[in-house]
PAROFI-915224 format. One record per residue (C-alpha): x, y, z. Coordinates in steps of 0.1 Angstrom, whole numbers, plus 5000, padded with zeros to 4 digits. Layout:
<rs>
XYZ ...
</rs>
This chain:
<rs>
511747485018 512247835023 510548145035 510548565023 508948825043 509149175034 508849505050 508049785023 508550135039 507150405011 508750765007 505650944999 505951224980 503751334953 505851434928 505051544891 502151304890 499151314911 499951014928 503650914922 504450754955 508150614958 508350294978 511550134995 511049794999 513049535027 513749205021 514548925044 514748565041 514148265069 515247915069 516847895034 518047505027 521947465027 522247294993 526047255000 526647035030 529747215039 528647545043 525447775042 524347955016 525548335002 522148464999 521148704973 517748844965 516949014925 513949234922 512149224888 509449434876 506749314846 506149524815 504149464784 504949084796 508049074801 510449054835 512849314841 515749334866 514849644888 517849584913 519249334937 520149324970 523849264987 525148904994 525148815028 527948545033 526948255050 523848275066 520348045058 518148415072 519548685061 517849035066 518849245039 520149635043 519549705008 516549894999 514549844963 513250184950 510150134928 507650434918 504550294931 500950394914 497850284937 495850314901 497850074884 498549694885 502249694895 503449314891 506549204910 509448844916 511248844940 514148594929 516548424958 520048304945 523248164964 526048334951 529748134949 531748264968 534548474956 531448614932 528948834930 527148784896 524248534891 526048354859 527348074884 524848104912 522147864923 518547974917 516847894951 513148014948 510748264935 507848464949 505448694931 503048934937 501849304928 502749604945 499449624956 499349324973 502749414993 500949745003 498049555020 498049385053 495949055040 497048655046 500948675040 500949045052 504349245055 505349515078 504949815056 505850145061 505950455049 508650725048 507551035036 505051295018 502151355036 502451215072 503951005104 507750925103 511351015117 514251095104 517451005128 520651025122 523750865149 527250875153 529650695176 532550805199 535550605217 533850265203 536049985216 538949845188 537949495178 540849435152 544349395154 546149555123 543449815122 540450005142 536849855144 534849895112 531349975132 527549995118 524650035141 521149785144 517749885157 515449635166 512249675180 511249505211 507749325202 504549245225 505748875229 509348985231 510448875199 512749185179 512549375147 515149475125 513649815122 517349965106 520649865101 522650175091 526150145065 529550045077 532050315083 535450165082 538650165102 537150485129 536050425163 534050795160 531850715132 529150925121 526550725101 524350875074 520651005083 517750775074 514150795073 511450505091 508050525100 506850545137 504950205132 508350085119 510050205150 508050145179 504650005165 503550415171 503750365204 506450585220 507150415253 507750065235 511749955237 514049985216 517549805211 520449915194 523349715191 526849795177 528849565156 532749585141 531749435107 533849115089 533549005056 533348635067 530148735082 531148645116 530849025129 532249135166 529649275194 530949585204 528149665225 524049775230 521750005247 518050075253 515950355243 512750485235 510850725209 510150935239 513650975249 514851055214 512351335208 513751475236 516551585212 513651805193 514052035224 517852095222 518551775245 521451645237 521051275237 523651045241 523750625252 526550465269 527250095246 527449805271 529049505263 527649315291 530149055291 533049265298 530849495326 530549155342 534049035341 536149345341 536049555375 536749865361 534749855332 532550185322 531650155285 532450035252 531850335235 528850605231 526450675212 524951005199 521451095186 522651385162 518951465147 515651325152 512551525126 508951385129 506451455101 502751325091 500750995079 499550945044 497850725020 499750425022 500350425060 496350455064 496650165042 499150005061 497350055091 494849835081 492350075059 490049865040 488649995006 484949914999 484649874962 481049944950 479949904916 476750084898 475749984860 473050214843 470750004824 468550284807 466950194778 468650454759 472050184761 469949944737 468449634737 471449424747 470049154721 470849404693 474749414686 474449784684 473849804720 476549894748 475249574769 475849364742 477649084752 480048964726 481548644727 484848764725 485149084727 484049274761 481549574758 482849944776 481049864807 483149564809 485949714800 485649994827 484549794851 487449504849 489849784844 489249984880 488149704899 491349474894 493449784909 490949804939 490549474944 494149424958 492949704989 490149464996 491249225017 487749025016 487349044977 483549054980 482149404958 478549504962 476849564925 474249734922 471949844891 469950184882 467350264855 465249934849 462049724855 463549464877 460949094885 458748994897 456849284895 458949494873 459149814888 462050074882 464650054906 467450284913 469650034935 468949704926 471449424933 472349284904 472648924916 468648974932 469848874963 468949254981 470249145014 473349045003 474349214972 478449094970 479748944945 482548714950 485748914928 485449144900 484748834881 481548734906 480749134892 480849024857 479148724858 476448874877 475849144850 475648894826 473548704840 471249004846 470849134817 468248894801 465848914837 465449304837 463949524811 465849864805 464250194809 464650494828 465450774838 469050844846 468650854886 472350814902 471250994936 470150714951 472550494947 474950744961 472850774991 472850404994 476650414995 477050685019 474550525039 477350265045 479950485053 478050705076 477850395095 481250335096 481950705100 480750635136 482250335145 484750335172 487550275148 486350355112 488950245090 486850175059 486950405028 484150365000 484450404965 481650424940 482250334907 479050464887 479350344847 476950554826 475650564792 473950914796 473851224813 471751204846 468151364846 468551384886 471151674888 469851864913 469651534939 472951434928 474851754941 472951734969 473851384977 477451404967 477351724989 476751495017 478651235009 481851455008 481651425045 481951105047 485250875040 483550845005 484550894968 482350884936 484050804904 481750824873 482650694839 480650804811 479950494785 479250584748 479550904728 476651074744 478051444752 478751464790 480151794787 477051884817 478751604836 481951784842 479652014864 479951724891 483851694888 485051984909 487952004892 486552374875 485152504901 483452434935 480552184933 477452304957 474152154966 471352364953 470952544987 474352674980 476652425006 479552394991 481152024992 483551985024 486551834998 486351744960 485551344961 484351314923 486551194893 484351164861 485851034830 484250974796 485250604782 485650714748 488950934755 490450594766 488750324736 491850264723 494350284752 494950014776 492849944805 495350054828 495350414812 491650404821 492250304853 495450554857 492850814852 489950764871 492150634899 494850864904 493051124929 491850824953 495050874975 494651194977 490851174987 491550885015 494451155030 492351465031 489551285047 491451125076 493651385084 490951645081 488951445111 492551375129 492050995124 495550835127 496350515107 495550205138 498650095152 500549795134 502049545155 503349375125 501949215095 504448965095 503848645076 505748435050 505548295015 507048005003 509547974977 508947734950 512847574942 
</rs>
């Protein structure tokens, strides 16, 4: 049996789309099983990607010559879209010696997962972090003088580690940099980590870096280590020239006149912000809410005609919306349980309209386990309610934004709601609706509407503030834009994940502007370190 943990550190950036986000992902690999009794195994690990159903090879990482947990240096470069479902295998191959292609290798294991999953800290979690865009990380670069000469016929051929030193003493692999051959002055190339990478953002916490004269057989020489800090390299932000003298504590034991193996030199050190996926990282939980309008003016769902229809075989737009969002929020979520709610009908036993009815009845606990626990509760809903009206959204946004306010002023609120509110209509309570989404844009809130059926919404882009600044009808204007409406019929014959693309793509945003705007940093990450098994 063997394990794979991965580390995925994100370069945030958004570039040409709203939310094109480019993620670096680390692989390592623990107890591997040495098929061959002789020696251990020449790891490899082969990244594919899915599309339209099929597996695609994305890239691969380097073979480490014998070694049953090898920590990989290469680094997987994948676009990464919070609004789609990005699925991923990770594919673990020994490699014959003497070769480096997979026709003659063994095929050890597979994992799989989505992107999604690898960006949040649930069961098998992974120390993720991000290295760009929008927020907290460092860019170092080191090089080397006077290193000691480990090799006869030629000079040491050094590279650089940096490990972490963890709460129960255990270390991190937080970088290890190229190997520059044959010098004993090496400068190595500048490279980019976040603090909770580095030192769990905490800038006191040890570091260790340790010096090695690489050798293909894998069997590489110490040259030497130090300790550090993140505090003592930002000193190097104020001019400080930084410099660490490389110990090999062996030879400062034995040899008398021993001073150093070497230094080393902190050439640069750049700090920069947090963003979406390191609040995500940091343990940020998304609260997926759902809202269905069942106004009579959607049909009696007996009647094939009508939106609520349930066919048995083809799903109706609200289903289709619905499925489509949730599946990409649900991966953010680590507890999988989404509150549904229902606006516009005479609900038993004394069938009164209700704005914010649960649509499984049960009002003090109105999850639903999975978007399918959604689904099967709207089903089974539809034949206990009458539909009526009017089109009321307010107060199920106030319901919403009751929760967050709550969680605004916890301690530690780390909890970001989205509404999902599917519509067949435009609303008749306008003038409560700005003013709730007025108040809601102070709160780590968003609101994404999706119009249902061919009904004109052109009044609903008044909520949207994409044209213009949306204010309350006192005049407050909203603190930040935190509404995304989208009319289903523009997307009837694309994919779900177009939909989802759409009403999706300004979430990161939304979840950044919020937090930074109150100063809340991501919460520290020890490290979501866990493992999944390979299946030989």
């Amino acid at each position: 049996m063997s394990n794979i943990y991965e580390s995925a550190e994100a370069t945030l950036g958004f570039i040409s789309s709203p939310c094109l986000t480019k993620v670096e992902l680390r692989v390592a690999c623990r107890g591997i099983s040495d098929r061959d009794a002789l020696s251990k195994p020449d790891p490899c690990v082969v990244l594919k990607m899915q599309s339209h159903g099929q597996w695609f090879e994305v890239d691969r990482t380097e073979v480490i010559r014998s070694s049953s947990s090898p920590v990989f240096s290469k680094v997987f470069l994948v676009d990464y879209y919070f609004e789609e479902v990005q699925r991923l295998r990770y594919e673990l191959h020994d490699i014959s010696s003497g070769n480096n292609g997979l026709r003659d290798a063994d095929f050890l294991g597979a994992m799989e997962c989505t992107l999604g999953q690898v960006s949040a800290p649930f069961d098998w979690a992974v120390t993720a972090e991000e290295l760009s865009g929008n927020d907290d990380y460092v860019e170092l670069s080191f090089s080397a003088r006077k290193l000691d000469d480990k090799d006869f016929f030629s000079k040491s051929d050094p590279f650089l580690e940096i490990f972490r030193i963890n709460d129960d003493g255990t270390e991190s692999l937080v970088h290890r940099t190229e190997t520059v051959m044959n010098n004993l002055s090496p400068v190595w190339k500048s490279f980019k980590v976040s603090l909770n990478t580095l030192c769990s953002s905490d800038h006191d916490r040890e570091l260790k870096c340790t010096v090695w004269d690489w050798d293909s057989n894998g069997k590489h020489d110490f040259i030497g280590e130090f300790q550090t800090t993140f505090k003592e390299m930002r000193a190097e932000q104020e001019g400080k020239q930084i410099q660490w003298e490389c110990i090999n504590p062996k030879y400062q034991m034995k040899k008398k006149n021993y001073r150093n193996s070497g230094v080393v030199i902190l050439n640069h050190c750049k700090v920069t912000m947090y963003s979406f996926l390191e609040y995500i990282m940091g343990g940020c939980q998304i609260q997926f809410t759902v809202a269905i309008d069942f106004t009579a003016s959607n049909g009696d769902p007996r009647n094939s005609c009508s939106l609520h229809y349930i066919h048995p075989y083809q799903p109706n737009e609200y289903l289709k919306a619905l499925v489509a969002v949730g599946e990409i929020c649900q991966d953010y979520d680590s507890d999988k349980m989404f509150p549904a709610f229902g606006f516009g009908a005479l609900i038993p036993p004394d069938f009164k309209v209700s704005h914010d009815f649960a649509v499984n009845f049960d009002e003090d606990n109105p999850e639903c386990a999975g978007i399918q626990g959604v689904v099967e509760a709207y089903q089974n809903c539809l034949p206990k309610i009458q539909l009526y009206g009017p089109t009321n959204i307010a107060p199920i946004i106030q319901k919403v934004a009751s929760s967050a306010s709550e969680e605004m002023h916890t301690k530690e609120a780390m909890e970001y709601f989205i509404l999902l509110i599917l519509t067949d209509g435009v609303i008749t309570d306008m003038a409560d609706t700005r003013e709730a989404i007025v108040h809601a844009s102070h709160l780590p809130m968003s609101v994404i509407i999706v119009g249902v059926g061919n009904a004109d919404f052109t009044d609903m882009q008044i909520l949207d503030g994409d044209d213009g600044i949306l204010r309350s009808p006192k005049g407050e204007p909203v603190l930040r834009d935190i509404v995304q409406f989208v009319p289903f019929k523009d997307f009837k014959h694309a994919s779900p994940a177009a939909l989802a693309k759409s009403v999706l793509a300004e979430v990161p945003n939304q979840v950044v502007d919020y937090y930074n705007a109150k100063g809340i940093k991501p919460k520290c990450m020890s490290d979501y370190e866990s493992t999944r098994a390979f299946s030989p």
